[in-house]
C-alpha positions, 0 to 999 in steps of 0.5 A: 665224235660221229657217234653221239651226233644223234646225242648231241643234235637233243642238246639244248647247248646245239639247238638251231644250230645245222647238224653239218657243222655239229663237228666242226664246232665241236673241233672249233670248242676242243670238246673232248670225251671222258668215261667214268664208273658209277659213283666217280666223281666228275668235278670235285667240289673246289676245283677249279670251274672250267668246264661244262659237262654233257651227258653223253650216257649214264646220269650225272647228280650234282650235290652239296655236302656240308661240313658235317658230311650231310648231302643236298641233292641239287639236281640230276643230269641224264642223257643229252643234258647240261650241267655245271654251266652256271659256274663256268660262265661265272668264272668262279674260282672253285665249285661249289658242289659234287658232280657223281655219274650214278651209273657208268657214264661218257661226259663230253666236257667243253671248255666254257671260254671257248663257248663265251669267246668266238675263235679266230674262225669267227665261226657264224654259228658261235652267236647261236651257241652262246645264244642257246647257254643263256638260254639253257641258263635261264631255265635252269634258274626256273628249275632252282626256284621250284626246288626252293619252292619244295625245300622251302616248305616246312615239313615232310609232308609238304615237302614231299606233296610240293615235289611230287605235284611238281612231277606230276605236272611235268609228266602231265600225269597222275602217275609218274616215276622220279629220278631218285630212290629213297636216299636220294629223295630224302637228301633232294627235300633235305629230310631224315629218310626214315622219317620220308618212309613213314611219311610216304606209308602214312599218305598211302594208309590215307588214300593221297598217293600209292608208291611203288619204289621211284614210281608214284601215283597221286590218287 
């Protein structure tokens, strides 16, 4: 575990928390690591909801896909990050979603009852842990409603025009790259690929943005 310490001390789940007791609270949690190769699946959608999962390398995607096989991207986990938390603390019996590592990746999956409920230890840092989760939940709710915001809108171009300003913004920027190629852009603002490529050319002819693959400027 002493080499993704570097890793963990980044994670919202740890933060305040004294980077001499990172091990012992990974013991205290039974924190353990798994490896999969790009496109594994990680949790399957109806399987039970145990486990938080930390990217410890590689990136995760979490995704919904429908009765007619149609993929919704909801959102991306990379490096140092948190996923599939909301449905552990809500104790649902199955997940909803698809959790894929995007490339070869290391996991580090807890068991949320042992986040939610302090061990026999009363370890002084548990408080500060669950403390860091509602915390790490209440910003992912942030991040769901903008991508309401984009999905909500109701064409492709204003789809597409909501997203990237929303990049933008977050990169503080003009000019920016986003997590997603083409297929995955088209499933995250739930629209026909070929119709985002015509609608990314068009802007381009127009003078709104210029794209060069996963890496835009608005102009």
């Amino acid at each position: 575990m002493k080499k993704y310490l570097e890793i963990l001390k980044k994670c919202p789940l740890f933060s305040q928390i004294a980077d001499e007791n990172l091990l012992t609270i990974l013991h205290c949690l039974g924190a353990r690591v798994v490896s999969f190769d790009k496109k594994y699946t990680v949790f399957a959608e109806g399987s039970p909801a145990k486990h938080v999962g930390i990217v410890l390398s590689g990136s995760v995607q979490i995704v919904q896909i429908d009765y007619y096989g149609n993929r919704s991207i909801l959102t991306e986990a990379g490096r140092g990050e948190v996923f599939a938390e909301a449905f552990a603390c809500a104790e649902v019996r199955a997940l909803p979603i698809t959790a894929v590592a995007m490339e070869p990746s290391e996991i580090m999956l807890i068991d949320c009852d042992h986040i939610l409920h302090t061990c026999e230890n009363h370890c002084g840092f548990h408080q500060q842990l669950i403390y860091n989760l509602m915390k790490d939940l209440a910003s992912k709710t942030i991040q769901f409603l903008q991508r309401i915001e984009v999905t909500a809108k109701r064409t492709t171009r204003e789809k597409l025009l909501t997203y990237l300003a929303l990049q933008a913004k977050k990169a503080e920027s003009n000019e920016f790259t986003i997590p997603f190629d083409r297929q995955d852009l088209a499933d995250y603002l739930e629209v026909d690929r070929s119709g985002l490529s015509a609608e990314i050319s068009k802007l381009q002819k127009e003078g709104v943005l210029v794209s060069q693959k996963n890496r835009f400027t608005l102009l």
